[in-house]
Kinemage of the C-alpha trace (Angstrom):
@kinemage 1
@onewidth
@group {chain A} dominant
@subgroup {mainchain}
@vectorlist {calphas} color= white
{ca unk a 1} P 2.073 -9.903 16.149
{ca unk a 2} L -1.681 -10.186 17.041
{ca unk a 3} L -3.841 -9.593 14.329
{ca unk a 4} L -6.839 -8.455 15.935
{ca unk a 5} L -7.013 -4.663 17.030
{ca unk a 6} L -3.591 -4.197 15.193
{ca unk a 7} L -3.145 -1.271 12.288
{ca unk a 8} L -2.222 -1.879 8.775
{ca unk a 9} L -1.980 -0.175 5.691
{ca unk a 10} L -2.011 -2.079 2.260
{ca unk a 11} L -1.042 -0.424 -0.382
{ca unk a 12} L -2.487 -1.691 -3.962
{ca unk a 13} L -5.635 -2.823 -2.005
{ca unk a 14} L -8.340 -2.659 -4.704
{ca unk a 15} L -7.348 -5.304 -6.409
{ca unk a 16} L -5.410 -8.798 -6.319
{ca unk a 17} L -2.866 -10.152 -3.389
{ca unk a 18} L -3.704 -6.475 -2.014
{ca unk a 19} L -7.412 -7.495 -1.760
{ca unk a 20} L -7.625 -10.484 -0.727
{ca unk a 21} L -4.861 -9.755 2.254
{ca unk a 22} L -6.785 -6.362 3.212
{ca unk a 23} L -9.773 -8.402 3.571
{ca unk a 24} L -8.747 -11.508 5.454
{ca unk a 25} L -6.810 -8.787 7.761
{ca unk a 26} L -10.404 -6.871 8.179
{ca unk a 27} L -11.979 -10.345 8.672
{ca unk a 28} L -9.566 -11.262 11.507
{ca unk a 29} L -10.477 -8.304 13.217
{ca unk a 30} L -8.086 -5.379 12.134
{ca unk a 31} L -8.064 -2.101 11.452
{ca unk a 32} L -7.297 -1.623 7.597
{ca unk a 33} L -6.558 1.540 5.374
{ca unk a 34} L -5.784 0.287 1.751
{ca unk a 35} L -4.672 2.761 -1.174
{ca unk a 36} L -4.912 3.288 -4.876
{ca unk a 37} L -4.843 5.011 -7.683
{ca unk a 38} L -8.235 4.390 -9.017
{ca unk a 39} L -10.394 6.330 -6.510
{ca unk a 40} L -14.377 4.810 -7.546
{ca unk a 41} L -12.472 1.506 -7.682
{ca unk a 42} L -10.895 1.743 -4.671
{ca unk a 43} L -13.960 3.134 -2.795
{ca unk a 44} L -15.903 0.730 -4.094
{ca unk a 45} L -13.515 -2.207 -2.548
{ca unk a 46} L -13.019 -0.368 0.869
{ca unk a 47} L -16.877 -0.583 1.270
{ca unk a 48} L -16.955 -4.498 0.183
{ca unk a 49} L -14.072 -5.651 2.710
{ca unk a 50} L -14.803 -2.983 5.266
{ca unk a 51} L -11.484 -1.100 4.858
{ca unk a 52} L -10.434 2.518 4.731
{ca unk a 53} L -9.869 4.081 1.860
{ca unk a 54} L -6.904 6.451 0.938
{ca unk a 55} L -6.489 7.736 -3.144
{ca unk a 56} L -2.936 7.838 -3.417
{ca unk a 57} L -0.026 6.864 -5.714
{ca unk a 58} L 2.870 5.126 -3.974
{ca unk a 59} L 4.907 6.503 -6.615
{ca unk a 60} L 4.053 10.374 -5.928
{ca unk a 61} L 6.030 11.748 -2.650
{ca unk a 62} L 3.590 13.765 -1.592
{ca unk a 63} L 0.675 10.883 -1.719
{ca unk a 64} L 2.618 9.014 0.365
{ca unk a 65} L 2.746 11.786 2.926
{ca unk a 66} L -0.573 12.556 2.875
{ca unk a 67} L -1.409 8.476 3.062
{ca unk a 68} L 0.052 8.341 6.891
{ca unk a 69} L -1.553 11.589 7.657
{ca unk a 70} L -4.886 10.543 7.042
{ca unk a 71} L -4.195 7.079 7.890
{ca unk a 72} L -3.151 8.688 11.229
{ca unk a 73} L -6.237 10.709 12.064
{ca unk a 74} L -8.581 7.764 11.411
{ca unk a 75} L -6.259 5.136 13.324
{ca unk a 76} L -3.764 7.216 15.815
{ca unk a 77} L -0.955 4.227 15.239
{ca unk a 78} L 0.374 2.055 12.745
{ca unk a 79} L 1.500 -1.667 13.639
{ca unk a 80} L 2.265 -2.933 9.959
{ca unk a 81} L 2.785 -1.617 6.507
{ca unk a 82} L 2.255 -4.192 3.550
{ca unk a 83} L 3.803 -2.981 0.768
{ca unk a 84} L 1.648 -4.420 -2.418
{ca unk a 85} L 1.470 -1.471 -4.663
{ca unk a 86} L 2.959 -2.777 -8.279
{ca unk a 87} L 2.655 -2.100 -11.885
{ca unk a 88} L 3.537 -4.214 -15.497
{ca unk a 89} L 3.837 -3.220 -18.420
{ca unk a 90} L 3.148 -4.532 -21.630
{ca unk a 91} L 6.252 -5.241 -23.083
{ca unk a 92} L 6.847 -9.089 -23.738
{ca unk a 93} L 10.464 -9.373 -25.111
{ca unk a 94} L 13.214 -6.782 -23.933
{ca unk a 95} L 13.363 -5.609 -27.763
{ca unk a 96} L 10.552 -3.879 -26.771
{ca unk a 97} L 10.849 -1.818 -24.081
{ca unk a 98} L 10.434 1.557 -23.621
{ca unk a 99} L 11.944 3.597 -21.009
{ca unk a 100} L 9.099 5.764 -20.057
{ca unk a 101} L 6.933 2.502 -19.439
{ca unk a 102} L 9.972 1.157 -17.931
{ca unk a 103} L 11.005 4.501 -15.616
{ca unk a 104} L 7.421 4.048 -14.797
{ca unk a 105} L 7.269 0.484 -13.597
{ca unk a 106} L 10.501 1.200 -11.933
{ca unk a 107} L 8.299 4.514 -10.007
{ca unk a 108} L 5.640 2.121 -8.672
{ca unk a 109} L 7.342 -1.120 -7.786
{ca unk a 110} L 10.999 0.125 -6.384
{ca unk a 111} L 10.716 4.012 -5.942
{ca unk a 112} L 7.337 3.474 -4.059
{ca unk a 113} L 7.667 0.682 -1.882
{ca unk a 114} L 10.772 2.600 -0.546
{ca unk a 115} L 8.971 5.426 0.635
{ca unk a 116} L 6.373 4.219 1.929
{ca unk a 117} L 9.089 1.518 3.974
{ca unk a 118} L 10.558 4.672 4.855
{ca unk a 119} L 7.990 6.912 6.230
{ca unk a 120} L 6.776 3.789 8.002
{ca unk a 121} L 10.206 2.974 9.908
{ca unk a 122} L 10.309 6.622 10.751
{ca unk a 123} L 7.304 5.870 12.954
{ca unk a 124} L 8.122 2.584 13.829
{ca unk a 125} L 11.369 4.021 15.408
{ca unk a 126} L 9.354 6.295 17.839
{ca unk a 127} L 6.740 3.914 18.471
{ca unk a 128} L 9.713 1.291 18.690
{ca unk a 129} L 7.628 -1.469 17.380
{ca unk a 130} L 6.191 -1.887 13.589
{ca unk a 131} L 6.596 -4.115 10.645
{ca unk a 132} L 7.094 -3.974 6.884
{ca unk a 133} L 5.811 -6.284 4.532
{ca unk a 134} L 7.084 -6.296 1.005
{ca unk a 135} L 5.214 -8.041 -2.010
{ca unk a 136} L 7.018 -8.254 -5.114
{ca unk a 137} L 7.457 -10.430 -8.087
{ca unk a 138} L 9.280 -10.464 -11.196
């Protein structure tokens, strides 16, 4: 895939691996929408590494929607999706966990990255051409 003139969203942009590949994506020449939760954060970044911003939660379906319908009238196509969105908690030891943190880590990190993946193959099949990129850790 060529990198320059290509189409990407990022999700978890404003911060961390999501950053720093928004911006060396930008720097190569791309066209880059990244999201987040934190909407003066994320504007704030989007300025800096000359991305587009969208305020969305992965983990809310309708955000996710909206993300590829604004994504689409700023860019017209997608070529790549880089999944980066993700959450921890603060639990240390599993005697500690607590299922809302837990159901919400679970909401971010699984449940999100799976809708976004799936809204983007649902272009990707018409356009017949895309890619996904998932980040994850453990």
């Amino acid at each position: 895939m060529n990198i320059k003139d290509s189409t990407f969203i990022v999700t978890g942009g404003s911060a961390g691996i999501g950053k720093a590949t928004a911006k060396l994506l930008t720097d190569k020449g791309s066209k880059v929408a990244i999201t987040g939760r934190d909407k003066s954060k994320l504007e704030k970044i989007a300025k800096e590494i000359n991305a587009f911003p969208i305020h969305a939660d992965v983990s809310v379906e309708n955000d996710v929607h909206n993300t590829y319908e604004i994504f689409f009238k700023q860019f017209g196509k997608l070529d790549c999706l880089i999944n980066n969105a993700g959450i921890g908690d603060a639990w240390n030891e599993i005697t500690e966990l607590d299922m809302t943190s837990f159901h919400k880590v679970y909401d971010v990190n699984v449940f999100g990255a799976a809708l976004m993946a799936s809204e983007a193959a649902k272009l990707f099949k018409k356009q017949k051409s895309g890619n996904i990129i998932n980040i994850a850790s453990t």
